[in-house]
Wavefront OBJ file of the C-alpha trace (Angstrom):
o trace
v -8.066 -0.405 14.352
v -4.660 -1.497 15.675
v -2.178 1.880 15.313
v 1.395 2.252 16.108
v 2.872 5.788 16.187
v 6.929 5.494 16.016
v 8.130 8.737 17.323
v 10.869 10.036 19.633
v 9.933 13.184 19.753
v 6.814 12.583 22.864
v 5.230 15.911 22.154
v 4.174 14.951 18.806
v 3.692 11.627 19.556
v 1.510 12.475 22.551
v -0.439 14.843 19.510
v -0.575 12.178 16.991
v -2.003 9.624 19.566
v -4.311 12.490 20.827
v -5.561 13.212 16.882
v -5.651 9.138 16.025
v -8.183 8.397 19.324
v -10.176 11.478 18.368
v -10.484 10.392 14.600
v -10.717 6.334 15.265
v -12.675 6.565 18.541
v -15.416 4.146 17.631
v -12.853 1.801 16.393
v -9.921 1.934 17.737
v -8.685 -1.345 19.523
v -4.926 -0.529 20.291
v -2.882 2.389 19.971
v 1.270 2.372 20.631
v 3.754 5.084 20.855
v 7.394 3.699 20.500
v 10.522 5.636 19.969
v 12.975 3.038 18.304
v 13.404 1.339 15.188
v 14.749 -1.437 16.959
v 11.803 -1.886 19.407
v 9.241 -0.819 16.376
v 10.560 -3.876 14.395
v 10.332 -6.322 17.260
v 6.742 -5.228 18.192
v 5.234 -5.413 14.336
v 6.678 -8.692 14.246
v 4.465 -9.883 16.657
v 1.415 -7.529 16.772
v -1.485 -7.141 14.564
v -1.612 -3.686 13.189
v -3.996 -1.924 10.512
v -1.836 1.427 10.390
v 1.833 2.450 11.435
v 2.810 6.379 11.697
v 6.143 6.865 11.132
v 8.915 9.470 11.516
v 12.007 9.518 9.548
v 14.177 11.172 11.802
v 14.281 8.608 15.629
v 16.774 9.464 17.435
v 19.447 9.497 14.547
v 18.383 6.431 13.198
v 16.956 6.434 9.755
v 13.594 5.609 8.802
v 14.278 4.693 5.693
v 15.543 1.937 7.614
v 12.700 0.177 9.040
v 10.037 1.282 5.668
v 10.873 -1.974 3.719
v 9.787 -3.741 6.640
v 6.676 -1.818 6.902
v 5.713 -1.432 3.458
v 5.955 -5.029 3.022
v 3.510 -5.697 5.572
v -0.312 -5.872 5.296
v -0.957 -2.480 6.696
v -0.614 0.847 5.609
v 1.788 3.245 6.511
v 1.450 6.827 6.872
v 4.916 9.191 6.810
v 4.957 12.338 9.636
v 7.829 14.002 9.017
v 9.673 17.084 8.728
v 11.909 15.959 5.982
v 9.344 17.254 3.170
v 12.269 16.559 0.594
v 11.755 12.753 1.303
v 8.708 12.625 0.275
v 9.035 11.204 -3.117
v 11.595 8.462 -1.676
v 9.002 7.746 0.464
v 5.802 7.088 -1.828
v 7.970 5.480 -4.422
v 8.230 2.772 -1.639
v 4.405 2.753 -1.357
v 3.380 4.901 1.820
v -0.374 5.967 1.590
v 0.255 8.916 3.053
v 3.174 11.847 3.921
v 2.152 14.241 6.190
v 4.892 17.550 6.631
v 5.303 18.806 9.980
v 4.135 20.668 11.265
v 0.952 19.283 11.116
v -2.760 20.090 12.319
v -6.285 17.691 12.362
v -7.320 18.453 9.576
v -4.033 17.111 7.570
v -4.010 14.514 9.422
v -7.787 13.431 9.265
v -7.451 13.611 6.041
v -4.265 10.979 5.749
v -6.919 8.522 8.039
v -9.605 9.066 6.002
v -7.513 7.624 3.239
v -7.165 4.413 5.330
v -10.966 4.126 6.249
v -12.366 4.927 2.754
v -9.529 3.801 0.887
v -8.715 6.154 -1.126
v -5.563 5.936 -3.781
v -2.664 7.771 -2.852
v -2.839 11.279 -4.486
v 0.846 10.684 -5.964
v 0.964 7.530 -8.044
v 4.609 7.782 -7.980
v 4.941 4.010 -6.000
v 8.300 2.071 -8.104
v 8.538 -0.597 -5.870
v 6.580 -3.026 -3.781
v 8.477 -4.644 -0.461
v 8.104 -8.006 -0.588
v 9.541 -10.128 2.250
v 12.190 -13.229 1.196
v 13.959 -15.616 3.492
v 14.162 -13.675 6.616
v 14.701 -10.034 4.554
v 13.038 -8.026 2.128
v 13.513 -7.621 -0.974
v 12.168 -4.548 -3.891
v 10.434 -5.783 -6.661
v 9.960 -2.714 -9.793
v 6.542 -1.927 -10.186
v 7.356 -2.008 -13.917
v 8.276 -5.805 -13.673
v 4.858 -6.745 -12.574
v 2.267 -8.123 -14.903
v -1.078 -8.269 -13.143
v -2.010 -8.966 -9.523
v -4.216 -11.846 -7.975
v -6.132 -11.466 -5.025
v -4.930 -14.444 -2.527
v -7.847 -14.102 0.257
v -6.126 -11.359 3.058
v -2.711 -11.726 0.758
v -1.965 -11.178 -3.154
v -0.042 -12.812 -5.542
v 2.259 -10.373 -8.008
v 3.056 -11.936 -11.534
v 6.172 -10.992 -12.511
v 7.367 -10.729 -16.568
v 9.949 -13.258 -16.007
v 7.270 -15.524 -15.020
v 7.820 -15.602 -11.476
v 5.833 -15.016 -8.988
v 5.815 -13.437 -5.460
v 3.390 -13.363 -2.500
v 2.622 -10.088 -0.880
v 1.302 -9.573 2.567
v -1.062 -6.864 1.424
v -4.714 -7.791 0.033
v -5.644 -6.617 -3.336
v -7.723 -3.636 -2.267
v -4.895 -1.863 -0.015
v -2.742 -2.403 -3.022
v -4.670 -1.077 -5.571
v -4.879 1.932 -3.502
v -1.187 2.127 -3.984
v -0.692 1.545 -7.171
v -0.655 4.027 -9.946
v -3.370 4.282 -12.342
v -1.590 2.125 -15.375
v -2.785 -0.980 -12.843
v -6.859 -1.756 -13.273
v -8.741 -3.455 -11.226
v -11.065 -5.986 -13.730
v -12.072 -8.250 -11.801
v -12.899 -8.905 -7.712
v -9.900 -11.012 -7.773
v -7.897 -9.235 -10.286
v -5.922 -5.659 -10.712
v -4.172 -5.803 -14.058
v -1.371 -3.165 -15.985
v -3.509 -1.522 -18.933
v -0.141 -1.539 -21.364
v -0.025 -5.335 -21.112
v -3.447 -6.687 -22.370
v -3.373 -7.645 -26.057
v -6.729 -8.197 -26.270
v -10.228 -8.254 -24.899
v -12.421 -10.875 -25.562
v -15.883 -11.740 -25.450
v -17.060 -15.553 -25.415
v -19.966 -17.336 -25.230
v -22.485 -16.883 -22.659
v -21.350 -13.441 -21.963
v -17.636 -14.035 -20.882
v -15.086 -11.622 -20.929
v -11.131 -12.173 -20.908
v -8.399 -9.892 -21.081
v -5.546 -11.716 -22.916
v -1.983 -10.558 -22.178
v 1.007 -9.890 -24.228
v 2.248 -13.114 -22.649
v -1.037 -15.117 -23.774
v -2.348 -15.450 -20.132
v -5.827 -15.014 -20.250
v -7.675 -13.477 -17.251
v -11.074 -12.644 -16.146
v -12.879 -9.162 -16.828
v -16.044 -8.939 -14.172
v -19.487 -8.246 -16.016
v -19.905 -5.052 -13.861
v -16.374 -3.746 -15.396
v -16.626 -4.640 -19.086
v -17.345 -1.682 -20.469
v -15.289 0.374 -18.569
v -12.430 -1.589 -18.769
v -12.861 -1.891 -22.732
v -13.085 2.433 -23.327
v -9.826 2.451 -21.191
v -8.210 0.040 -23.170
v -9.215 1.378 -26.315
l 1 2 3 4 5 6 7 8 9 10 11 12 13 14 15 16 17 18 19 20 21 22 23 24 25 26 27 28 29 30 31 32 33 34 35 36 37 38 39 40 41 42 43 44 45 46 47 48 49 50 51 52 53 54 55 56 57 58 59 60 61 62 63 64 65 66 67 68 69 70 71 72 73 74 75 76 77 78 79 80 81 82 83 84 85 86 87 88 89 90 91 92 93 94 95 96 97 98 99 100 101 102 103 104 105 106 107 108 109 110 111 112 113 114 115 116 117 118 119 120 121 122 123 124 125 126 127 128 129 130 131 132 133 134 135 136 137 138 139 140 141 142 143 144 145 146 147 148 149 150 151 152 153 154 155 156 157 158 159 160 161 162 163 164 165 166 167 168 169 170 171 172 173 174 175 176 177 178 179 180 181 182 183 184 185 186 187 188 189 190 191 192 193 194 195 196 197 198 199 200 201 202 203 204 205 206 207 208 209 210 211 212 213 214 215 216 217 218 219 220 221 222 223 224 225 226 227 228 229 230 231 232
């Protein structure tokens, strides 16, 4: 595990780091504590992470600011803040996690465990995913997007208006994400329920979800049945 806390408070941050080494300490590979959106941006841009902690609050500066950016990335990101009325904001731009201050282990253990067991966010209220475009970022509406394809350690997100957008997340991170509309029917696939027309079966024991648009994708043996009494 490669963690970055962004903090400016250094008590907490000193507690967070304490809590995170405790929790990850057969795995941990990295851990930094940085009190700047400015210097935050600079070192995910050039560091491998698995999991950022951010505060809202730095010094002034808004977090709000630099969770585009981080959302858009391939790891998660976990919310500490005391700003319990942001909360909302915050998952409907696809945090796994917001933990209120004050805080103790247990809150937060339970916010890692979501990372290491992945586990879906308990809110489902996620409305946009961050997507990054020519130097910037730009918010896609969950409601715009079709089905998902798993792209190796990215995804691909087909839009309705046929587009469609790479996303530096893999499919499993983002299914954790996602609210429970989106299905995952295949290894490779992770599908929204209200767009599939039909389900087919074909020879030699295929199965197919076909869209409202007439694209045709692949339903895994394992997830027929389930997948067909949840359509139904």
């Amino acid at each position: 595990m490669n963690i970055l806390i962004i903090e400016d408070e250094s008590r907490i941050a000193k507690r967070i780091e304490r809590m995170a080494r405790n929790f990850f300490s057969n795995t941990l590979t990295s851990l930094t504590c940085i009190d700047t959106l400015n210097e935050a941006l600079e070192f995910i841009k050039n560091n491998p992470l698995d999991l950022v902690l951010l505060d809202l609050n730095l010094n002034g500066e808004n977090g709000f600011d630099l969770l585009g950016t981080a959302v858009s990335e391939s790891f998660h990101t976990i919310i500490v803040s005391a700003h319990k009325e942001q909360a909302i904001s915050a998952f409907e731009y696809g945090v796994l996690d917001f933990v209120a201050k004050p805080f103790n282990q247990i809150r937060l253990d339970q916010a890692f465990n979501r990372v290491i067991l992945k586990e879906k966010t308990d809110s489902g209220n996620i409305k946009l995913l961050a997507i990054k475009k020519r130097g910037g970022i730009q918010l896609v509406p969950i409601e715009n997007l079709l089905f998902i394809k798993g792209a190796g350690a990215y995804t691909e997100l087909f839009l309705i208006n046929g587009k469609k957008e790479l996303h530096d997340k893999s499919l499993e991170k983002l299914e954790q994400l996602l609210p429970d509309m989106f299905e995952r029917i295949h290894k490779s696939y992770l599908v929204k329920m209200t767009e599939v027309k039909e389900i087919i079966v074909k020879s030699g024991s295929k199965y197919m979800a076909e869209l409202k648009n007439g694209e045709l994708l692949p339903i895994g043996r394992t997830k027929y049945k389930d997948i067909k009494a949840k359509w139904l």
